[in-house]
mmJSON file of the N, C-alpha and C atoms, coordinates in Angstrom:
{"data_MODEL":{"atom_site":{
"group_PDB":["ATOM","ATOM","ATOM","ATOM","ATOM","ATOM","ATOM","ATOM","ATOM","ATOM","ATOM","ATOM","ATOM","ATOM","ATOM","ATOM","ATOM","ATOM","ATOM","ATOM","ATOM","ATOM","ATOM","ATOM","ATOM","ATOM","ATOM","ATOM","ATOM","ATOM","ATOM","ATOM","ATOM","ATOM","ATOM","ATOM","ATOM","ATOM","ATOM","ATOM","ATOM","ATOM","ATOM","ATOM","ATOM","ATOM","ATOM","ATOM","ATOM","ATOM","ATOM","ATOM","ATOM","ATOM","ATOM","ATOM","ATOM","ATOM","ATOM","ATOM","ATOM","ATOM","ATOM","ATOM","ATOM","ATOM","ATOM","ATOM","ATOM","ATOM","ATOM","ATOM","ATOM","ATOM","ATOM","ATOM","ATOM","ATOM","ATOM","ATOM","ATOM","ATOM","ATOM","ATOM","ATOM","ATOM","ATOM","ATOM","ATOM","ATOM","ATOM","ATOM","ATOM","ATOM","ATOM","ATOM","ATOM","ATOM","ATOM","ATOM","ATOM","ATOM","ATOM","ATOM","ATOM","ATOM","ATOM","ATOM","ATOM","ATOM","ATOM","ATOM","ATOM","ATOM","ATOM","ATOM","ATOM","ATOM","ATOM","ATOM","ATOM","ATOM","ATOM","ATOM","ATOM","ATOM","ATOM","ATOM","ATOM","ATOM","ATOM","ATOM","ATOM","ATOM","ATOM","ATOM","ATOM","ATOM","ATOM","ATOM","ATOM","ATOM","ATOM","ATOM","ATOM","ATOM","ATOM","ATOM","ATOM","ATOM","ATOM","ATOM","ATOM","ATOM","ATOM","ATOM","ATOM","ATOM","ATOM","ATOM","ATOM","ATOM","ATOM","ATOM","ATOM","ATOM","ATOM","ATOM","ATOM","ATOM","ATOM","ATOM","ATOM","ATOM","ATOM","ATOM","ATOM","ATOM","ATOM","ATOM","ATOM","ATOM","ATOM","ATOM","ATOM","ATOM","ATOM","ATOM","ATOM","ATOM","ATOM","ATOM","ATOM","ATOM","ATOM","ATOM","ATOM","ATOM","ATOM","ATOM","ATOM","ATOM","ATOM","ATOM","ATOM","ATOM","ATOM","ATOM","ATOM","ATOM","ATOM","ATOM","ATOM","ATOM","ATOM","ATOM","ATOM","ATOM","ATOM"],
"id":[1,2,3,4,5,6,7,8,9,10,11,12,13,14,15,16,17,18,19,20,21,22,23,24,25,26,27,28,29,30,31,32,33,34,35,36,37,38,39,40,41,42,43,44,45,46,47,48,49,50,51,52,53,54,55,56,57,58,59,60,61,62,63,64,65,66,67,68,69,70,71,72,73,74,75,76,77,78,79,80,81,82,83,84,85,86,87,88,89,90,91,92,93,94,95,96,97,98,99,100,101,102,103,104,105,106,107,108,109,110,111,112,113,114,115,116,117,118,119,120,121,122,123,124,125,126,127,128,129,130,131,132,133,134,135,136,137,138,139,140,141,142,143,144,145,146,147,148,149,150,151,152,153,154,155,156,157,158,159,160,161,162,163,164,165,166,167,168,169,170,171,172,173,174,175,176,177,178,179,180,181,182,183,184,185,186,187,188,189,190,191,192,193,194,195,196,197,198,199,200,201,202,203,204,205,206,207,208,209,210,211,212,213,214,215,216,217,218,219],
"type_symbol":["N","C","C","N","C","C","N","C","C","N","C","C","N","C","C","N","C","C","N","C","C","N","C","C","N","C","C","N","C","C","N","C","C","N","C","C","N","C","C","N","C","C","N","C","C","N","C","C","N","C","C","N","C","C","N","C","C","N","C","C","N","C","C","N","C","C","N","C","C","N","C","C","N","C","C","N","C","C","N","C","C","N","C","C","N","C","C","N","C","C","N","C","C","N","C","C","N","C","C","N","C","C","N","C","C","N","C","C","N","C","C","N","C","C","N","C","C","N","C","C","N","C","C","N","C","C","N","C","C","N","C","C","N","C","C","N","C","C","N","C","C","N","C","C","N","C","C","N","C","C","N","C","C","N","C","C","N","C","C","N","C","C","N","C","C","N","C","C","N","C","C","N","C","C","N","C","C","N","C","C","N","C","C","N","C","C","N","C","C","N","C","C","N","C","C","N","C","C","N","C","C","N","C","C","N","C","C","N","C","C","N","C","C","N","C","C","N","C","C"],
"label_atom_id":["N","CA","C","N","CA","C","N","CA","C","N","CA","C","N","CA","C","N","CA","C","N","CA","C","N","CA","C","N","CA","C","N","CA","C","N","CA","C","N","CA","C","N","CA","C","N","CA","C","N","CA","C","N","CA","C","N","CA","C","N","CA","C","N","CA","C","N","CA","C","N","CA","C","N","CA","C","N","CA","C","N","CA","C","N","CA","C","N","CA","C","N","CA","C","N","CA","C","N","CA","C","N","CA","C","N","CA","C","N","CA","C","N","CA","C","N","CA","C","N","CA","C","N","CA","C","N","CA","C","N","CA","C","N","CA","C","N","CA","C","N","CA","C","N","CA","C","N","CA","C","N","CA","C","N","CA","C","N","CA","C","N","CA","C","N","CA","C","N","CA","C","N","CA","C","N","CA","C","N","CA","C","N","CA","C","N","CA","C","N","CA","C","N","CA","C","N","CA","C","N","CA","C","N","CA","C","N","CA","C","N","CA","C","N","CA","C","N","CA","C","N","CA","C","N","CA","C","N","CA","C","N","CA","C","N","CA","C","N","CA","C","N","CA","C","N","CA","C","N","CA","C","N","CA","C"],
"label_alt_id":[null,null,null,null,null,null,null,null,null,null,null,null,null,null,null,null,null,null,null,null,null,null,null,null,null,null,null,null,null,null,null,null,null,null,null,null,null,null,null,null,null,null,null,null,null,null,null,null,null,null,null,null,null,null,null,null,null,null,null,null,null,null,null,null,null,null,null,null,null,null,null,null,null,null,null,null,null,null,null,null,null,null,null,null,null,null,null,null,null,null,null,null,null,null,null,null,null,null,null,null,null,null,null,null,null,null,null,null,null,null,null,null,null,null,null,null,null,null,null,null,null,null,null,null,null,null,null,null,null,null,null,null,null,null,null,null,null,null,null,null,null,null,null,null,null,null,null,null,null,null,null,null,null,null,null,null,null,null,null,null,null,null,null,null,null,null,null,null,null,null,null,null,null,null,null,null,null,null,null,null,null,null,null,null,null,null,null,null,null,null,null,null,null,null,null,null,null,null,null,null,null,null,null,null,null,null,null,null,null,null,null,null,null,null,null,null,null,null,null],
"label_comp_id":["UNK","UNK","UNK","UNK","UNK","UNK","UNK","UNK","UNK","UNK","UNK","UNK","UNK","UNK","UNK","UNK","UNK","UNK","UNK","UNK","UNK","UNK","UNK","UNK","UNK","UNK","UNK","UNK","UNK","UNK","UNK","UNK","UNK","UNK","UNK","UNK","UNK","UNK","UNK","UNK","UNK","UNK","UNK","UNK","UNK","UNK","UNK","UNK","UNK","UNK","UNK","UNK","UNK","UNK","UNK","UNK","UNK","UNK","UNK","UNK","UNK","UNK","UNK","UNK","UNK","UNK","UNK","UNK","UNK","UNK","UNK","UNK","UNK","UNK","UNK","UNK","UNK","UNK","UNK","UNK","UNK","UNK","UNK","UNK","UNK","UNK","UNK","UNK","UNK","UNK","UNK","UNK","UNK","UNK","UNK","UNK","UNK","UNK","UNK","UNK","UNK","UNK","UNK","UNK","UNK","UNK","UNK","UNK","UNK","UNK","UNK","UNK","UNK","UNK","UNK","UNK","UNK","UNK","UNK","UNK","UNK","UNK","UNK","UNK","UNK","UNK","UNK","UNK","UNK","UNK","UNK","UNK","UNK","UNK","UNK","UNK","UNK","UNK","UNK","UNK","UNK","UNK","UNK","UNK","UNK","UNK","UNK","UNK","UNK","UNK","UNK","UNK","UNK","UNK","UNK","UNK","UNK","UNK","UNK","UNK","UNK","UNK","UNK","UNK","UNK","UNK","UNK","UNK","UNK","UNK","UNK","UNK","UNK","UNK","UNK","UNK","UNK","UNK","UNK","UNK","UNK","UNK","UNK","UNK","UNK","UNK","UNK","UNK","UNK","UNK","UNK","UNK","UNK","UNK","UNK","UNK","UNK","UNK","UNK","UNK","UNK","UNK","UNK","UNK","UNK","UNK","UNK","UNK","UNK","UNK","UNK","UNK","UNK","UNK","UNK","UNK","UNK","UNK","UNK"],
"label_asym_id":["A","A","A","A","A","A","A","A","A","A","A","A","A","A","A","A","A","A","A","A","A","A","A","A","A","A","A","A","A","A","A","A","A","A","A","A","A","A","A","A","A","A","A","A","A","A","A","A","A","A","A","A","A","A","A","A","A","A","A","A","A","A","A","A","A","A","A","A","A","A","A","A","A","A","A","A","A","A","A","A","A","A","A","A","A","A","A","A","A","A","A","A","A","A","A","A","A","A","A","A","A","A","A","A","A","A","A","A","A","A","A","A","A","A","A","A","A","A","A","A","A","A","A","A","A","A","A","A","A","A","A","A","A","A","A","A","A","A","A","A","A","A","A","A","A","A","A","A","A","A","A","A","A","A","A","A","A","A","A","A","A","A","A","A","A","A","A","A","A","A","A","A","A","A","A","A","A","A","A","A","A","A","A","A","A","A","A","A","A","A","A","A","A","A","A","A","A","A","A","A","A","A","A","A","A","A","A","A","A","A","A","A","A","A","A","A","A","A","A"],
"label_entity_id":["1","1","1","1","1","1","1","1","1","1","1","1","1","1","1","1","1","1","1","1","1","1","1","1","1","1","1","1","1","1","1","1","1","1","1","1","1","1","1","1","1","1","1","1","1","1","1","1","1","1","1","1","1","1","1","1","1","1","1","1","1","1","1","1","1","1","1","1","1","1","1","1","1","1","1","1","1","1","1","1","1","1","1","1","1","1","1","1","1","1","1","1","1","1","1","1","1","1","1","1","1","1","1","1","1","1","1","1","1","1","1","1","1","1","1","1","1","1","1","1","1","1","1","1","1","1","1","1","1","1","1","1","1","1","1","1","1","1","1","1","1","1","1","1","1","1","1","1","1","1","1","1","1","1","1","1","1","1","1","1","1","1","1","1","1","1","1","1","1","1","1","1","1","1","1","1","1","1","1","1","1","1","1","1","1","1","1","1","1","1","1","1","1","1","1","1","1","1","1","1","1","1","1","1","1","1","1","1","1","1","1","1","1","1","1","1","1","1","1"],
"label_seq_id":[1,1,1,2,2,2,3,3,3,4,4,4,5,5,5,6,6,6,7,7,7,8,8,8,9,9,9,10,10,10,11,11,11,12,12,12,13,13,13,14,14,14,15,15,15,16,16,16,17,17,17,18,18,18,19,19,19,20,20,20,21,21,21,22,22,22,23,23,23,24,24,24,25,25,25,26,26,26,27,27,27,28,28,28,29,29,29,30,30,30,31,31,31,32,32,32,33,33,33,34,34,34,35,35,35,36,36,36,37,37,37,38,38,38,39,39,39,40,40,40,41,41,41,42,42,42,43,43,43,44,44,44,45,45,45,46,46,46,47,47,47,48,48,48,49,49,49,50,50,50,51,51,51,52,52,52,53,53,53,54,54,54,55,55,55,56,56,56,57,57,57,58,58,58,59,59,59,60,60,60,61,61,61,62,62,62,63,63,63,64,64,64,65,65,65,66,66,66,67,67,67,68,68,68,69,69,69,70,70,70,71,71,71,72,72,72,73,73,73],
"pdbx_PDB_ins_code":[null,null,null,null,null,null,null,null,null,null,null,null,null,null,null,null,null,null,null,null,null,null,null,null,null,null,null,null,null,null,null,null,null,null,null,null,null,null,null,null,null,null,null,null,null,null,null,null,null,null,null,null,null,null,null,null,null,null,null,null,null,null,null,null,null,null,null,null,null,null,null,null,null,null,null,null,null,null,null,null,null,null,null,null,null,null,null,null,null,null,null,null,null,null,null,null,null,null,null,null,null,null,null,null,null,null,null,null,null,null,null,null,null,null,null,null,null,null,null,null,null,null,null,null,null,null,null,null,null,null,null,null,null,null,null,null,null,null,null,null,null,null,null,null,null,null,null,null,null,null,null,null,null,null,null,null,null,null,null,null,null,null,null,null,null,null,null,null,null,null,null,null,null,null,null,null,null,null,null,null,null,null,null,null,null,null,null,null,null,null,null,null,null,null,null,null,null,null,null,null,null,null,null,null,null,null,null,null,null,null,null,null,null,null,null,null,null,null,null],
"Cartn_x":[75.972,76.372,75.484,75.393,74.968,75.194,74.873,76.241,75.374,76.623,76.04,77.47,77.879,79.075,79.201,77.678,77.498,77.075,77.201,76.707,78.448,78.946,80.412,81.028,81.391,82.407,83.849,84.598,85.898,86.431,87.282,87.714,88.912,90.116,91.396,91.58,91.376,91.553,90.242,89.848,88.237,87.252,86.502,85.277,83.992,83.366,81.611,80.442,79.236,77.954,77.535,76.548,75.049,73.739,73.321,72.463,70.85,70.117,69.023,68.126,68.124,67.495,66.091,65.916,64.11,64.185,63.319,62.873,63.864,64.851,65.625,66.66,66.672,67.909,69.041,70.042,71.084,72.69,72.963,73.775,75.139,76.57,77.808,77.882,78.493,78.902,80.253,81.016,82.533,82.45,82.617,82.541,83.602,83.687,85.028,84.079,84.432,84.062,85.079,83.944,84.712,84.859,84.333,84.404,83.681,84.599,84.364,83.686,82.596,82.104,81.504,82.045,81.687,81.46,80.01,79.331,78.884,79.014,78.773,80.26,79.73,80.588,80.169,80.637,80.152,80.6,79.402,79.958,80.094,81.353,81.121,80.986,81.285,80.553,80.305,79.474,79.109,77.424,77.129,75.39,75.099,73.907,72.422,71.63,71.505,70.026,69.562,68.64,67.279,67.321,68.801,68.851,68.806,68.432,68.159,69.663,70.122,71.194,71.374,71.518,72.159,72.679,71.969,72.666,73.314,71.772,71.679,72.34,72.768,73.211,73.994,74.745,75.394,76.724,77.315,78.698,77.932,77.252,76.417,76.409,75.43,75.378,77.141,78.245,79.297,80.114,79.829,80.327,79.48,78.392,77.482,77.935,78.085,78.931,80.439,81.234,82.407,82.446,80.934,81.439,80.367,79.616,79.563,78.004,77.118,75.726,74.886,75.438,74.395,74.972,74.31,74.909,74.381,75.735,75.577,75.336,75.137,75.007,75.62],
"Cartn_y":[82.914,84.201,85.318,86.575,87.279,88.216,89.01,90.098,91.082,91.918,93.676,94.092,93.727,94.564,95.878,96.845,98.275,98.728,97.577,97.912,98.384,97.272,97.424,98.614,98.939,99.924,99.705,100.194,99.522,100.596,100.671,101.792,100.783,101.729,100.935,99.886,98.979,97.242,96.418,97.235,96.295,96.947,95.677,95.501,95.639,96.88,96.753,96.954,96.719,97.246,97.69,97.865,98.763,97.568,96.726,95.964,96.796,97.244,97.853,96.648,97.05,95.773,95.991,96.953,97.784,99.288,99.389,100.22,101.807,102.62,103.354,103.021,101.688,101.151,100.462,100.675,100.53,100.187,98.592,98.1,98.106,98.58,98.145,96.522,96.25,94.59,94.669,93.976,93.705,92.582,92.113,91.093,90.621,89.173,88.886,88.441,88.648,88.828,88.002,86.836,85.257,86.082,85.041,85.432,86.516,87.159,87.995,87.451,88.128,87.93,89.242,89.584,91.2,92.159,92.677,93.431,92.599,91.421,90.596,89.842,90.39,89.513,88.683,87.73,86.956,87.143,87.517,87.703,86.714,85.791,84.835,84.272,86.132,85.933,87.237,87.274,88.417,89.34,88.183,88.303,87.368,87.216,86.428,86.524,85.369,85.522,86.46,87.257,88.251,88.658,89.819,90.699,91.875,93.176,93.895,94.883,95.319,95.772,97.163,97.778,99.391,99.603,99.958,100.225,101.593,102.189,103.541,104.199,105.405,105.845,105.817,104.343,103.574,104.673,105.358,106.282,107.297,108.018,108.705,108.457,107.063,106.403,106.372,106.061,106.015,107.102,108.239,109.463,109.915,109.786,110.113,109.261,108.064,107.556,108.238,108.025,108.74,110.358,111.197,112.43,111.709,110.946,110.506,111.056,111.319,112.167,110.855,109.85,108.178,107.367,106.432,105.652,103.938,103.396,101.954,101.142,99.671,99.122,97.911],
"Cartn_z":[30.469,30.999,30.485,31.525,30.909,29.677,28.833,27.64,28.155,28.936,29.423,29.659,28.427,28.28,28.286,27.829,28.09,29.183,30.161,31.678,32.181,32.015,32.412,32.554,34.16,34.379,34.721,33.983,34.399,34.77,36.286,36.887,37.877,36.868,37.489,37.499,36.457,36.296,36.879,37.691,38.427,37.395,36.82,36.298,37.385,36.85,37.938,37.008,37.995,37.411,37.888,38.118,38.829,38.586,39.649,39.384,40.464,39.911,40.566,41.254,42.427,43.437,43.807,43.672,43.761,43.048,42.843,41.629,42.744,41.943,42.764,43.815,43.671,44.958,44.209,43.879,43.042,43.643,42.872,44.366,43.01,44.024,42.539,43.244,42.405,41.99,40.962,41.365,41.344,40.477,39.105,37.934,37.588,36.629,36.213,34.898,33.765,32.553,31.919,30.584,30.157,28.471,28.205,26.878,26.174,25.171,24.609,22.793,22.534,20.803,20.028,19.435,19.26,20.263,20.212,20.809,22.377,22.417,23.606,24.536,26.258,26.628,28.082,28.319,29.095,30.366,31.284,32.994,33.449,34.435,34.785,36.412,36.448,38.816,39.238,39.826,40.076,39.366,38.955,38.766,38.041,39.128,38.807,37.024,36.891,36.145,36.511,35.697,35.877,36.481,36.956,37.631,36.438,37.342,36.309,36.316,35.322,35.105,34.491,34.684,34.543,33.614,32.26,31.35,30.934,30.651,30.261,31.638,31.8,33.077,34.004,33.347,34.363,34.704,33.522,34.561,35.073,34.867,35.763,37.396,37.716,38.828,39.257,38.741,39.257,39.692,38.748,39.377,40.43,40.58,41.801,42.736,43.018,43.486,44.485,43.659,44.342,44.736,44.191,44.584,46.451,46.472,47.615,47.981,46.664,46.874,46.459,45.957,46.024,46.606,47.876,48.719,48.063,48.193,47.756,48.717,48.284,49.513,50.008],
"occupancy":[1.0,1.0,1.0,1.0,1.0,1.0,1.0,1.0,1.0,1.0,1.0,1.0,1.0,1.0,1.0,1.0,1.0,1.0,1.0,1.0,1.0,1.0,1.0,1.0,1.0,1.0,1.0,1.0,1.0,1.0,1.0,1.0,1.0,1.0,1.0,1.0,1.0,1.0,1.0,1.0,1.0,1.0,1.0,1.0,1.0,1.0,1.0,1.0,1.0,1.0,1.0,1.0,1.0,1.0,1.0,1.0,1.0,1.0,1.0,1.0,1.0,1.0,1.0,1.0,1.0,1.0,1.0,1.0,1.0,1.0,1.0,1.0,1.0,1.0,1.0,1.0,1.0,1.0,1.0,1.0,1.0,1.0,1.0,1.0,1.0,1.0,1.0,1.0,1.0,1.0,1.0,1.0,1.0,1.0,1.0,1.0,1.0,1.0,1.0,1.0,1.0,1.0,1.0,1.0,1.0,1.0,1.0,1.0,1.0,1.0,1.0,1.0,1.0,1.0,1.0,1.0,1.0,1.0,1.0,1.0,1.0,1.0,1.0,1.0,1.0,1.0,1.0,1.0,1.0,1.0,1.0,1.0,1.0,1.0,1.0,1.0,1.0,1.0,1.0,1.0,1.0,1.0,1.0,1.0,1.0,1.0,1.0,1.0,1.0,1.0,1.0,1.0,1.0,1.0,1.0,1.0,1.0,1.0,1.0,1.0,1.0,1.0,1.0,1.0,1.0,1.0,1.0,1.0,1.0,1.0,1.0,1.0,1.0,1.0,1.0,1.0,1.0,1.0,1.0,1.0,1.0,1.0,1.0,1.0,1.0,1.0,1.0,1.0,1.0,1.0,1.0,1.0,1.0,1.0,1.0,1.0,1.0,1.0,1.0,1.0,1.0,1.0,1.0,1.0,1.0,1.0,1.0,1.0,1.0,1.0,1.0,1.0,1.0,1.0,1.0,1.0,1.0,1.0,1.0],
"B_iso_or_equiv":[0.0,0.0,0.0,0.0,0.0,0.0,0.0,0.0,0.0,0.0,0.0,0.0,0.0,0.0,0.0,0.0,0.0,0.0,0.0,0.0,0.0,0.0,0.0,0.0,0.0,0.0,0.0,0.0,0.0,0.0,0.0,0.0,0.0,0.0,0.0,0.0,0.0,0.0,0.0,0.0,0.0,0.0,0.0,0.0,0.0,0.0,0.0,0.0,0.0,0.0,0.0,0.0,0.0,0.0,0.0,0.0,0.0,0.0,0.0,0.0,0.0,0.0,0.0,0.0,0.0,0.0,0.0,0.0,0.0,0.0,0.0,0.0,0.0,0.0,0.0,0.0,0.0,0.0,0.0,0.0,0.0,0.0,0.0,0.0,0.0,0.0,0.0,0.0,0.0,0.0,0.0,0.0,0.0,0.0,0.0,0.0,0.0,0.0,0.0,0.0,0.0,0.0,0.0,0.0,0.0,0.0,0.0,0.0,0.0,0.0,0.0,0.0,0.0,0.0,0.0,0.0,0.0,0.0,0.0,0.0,0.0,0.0,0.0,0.0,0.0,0.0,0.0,0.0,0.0,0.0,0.0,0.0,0.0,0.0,0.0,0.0,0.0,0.0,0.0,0.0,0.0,0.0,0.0,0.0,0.0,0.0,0.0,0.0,0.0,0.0,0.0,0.0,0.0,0.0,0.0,0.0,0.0,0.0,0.0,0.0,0.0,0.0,0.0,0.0,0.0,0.0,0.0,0.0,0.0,0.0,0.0,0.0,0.0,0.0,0.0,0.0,0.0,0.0,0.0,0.0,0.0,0.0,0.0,0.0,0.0,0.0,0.0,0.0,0.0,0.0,0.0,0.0,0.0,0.0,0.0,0.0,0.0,0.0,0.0,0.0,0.0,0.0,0.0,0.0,0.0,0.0,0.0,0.0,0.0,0.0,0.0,0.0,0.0,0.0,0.0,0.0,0.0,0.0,0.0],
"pdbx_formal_charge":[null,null,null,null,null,null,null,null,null,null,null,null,null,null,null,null,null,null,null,null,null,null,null,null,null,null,null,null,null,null,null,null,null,null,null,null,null,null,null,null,null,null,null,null,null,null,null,null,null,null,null,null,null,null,null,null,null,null,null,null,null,null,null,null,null,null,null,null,null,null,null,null,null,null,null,null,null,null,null,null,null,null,null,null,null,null,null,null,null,null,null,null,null,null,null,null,null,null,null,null,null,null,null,null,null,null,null,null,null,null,null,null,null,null,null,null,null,null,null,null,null,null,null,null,null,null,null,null,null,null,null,null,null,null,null,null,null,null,null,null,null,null,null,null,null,null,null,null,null,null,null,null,null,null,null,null,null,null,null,null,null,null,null,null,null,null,null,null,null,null,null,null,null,null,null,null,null,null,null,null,null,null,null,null,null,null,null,null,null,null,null,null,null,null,null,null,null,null,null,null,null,null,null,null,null,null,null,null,null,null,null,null,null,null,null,null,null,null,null],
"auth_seq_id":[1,1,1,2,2,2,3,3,3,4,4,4,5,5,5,6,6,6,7,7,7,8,8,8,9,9,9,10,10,10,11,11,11,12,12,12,13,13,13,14,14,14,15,15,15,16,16,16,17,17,17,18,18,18,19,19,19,20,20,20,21,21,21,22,22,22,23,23,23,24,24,24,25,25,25,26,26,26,27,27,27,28,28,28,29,29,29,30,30,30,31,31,31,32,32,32,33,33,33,34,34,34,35,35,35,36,36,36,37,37,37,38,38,38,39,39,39,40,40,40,41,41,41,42,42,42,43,43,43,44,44,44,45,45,45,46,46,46,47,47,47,48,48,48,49,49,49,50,50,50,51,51,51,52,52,52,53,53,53,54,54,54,55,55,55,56,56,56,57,57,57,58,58,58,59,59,59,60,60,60,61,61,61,62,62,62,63,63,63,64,64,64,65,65,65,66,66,66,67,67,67,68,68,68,69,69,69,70,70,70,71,71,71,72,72,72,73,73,73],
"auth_comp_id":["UNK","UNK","UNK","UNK","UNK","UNK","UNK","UNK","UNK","UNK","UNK","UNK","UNK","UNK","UNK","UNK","UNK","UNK","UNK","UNK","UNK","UNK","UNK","UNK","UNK","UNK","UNK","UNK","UNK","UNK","UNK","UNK","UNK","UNK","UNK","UNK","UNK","UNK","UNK","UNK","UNK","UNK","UNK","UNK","UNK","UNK","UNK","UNK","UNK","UNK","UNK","UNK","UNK","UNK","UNK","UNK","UNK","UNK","UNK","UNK","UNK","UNK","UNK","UNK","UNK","UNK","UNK","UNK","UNK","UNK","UNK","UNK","UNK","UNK","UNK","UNK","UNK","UNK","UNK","UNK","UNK","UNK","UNK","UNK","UNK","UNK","UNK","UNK","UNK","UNK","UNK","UNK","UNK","UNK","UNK","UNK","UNK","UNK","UNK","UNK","UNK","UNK","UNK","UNK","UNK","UNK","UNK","UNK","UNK","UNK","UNK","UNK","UNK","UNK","UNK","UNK","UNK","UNK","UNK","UNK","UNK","UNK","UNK","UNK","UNK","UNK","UNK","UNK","UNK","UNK","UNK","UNK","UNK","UNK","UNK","UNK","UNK","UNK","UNK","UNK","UNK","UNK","UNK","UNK","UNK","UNK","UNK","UNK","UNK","UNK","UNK","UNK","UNK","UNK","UNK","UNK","UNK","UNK","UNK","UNK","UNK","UNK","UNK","UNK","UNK","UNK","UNK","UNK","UNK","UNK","UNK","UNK","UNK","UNK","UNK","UNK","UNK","UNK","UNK","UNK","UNK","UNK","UNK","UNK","UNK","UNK","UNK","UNK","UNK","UNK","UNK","UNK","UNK","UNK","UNK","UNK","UNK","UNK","UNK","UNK","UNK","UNK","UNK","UNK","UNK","UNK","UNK","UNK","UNK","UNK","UNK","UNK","UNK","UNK","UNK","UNK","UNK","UNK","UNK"],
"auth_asym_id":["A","A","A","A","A","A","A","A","A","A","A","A","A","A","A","A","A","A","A","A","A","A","A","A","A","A","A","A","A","A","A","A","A","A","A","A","A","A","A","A","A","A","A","A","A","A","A","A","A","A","A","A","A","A","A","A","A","A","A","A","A","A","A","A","A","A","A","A","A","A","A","A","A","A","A","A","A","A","A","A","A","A","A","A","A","A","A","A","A","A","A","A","A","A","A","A","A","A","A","A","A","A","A","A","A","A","A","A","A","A","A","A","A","A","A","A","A","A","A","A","A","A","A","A","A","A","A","A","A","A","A","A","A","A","A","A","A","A","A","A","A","A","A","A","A","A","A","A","A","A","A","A","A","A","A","A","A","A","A","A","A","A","A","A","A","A","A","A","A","A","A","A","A","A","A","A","A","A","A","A","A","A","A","A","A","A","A","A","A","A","A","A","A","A","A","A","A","A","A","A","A","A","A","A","A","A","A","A","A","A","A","A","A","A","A","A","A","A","A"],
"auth_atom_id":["N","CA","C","N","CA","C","N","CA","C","N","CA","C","N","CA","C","N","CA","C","N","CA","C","N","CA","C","N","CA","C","N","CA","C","N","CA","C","N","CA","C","N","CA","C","N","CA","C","N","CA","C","N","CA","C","N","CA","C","N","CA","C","N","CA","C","N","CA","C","N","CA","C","N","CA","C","N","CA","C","N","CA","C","N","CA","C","N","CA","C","N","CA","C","N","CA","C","N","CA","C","N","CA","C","N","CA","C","N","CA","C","N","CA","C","N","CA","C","N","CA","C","N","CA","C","N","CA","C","N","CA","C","N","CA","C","N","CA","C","N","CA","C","N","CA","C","N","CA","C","N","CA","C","N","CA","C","N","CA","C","N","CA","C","N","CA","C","N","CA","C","N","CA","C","N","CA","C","N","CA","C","N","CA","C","N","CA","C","N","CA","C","N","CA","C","N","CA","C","N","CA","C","N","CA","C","N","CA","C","N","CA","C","N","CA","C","N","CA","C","N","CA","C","N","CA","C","N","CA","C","N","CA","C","N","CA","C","N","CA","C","N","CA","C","N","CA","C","N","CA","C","N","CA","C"],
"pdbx_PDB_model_num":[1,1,1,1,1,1,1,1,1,1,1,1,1,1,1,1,1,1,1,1,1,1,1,1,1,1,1,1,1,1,1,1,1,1,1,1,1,1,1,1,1,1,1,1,1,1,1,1,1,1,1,1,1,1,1,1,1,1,1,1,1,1,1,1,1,1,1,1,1,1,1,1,1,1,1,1,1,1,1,1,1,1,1,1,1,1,1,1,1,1,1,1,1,1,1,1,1,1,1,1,1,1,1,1,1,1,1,1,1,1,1,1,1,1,1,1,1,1,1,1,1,1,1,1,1,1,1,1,1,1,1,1,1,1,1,1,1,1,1,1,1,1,1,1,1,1,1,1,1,1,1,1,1,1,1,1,1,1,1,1,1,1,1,1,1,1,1,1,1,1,1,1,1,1,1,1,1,1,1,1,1,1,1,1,1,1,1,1,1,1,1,1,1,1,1,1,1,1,1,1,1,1,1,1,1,1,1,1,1,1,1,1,1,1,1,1,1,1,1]
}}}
């Protein structure tokens, strides 16, 4: 699994991310998250290997999001 537990947005019981698909194109993704070990936790659907993942910024991208001024896809 992947650990991007600081990617993780949790809004209202649903777990998301922000996985960037080309450099500025930024898709949410809906996760179910396994095990937990400290600072690490394990995604177990909802992304690929060597996808690139949204760390820094990531509530940013989400409030831009719902005020509806960044379109997902």
């Amino acid at each position: 699994g992947e650990e991007v537990e600081a990617a993780v947005i949790d809004s209202g019981g649903e777990r998301s991310i922000f996985v960037e698909k080309v450099p500025g194109l930024f898709e949410k993704r809906l996760i179910r998250l396994g095990a937990k070990d400290g600072h690490r936790v394990e995604v177990v659907s909802g992304l690929a290997g060597g996808e690139r993942v949204v760390v820094s910024g990531g509530f940013t991208l989400k409030s831009e999001l719902e005020k509806g001024s960044l379109e997902a896809e």
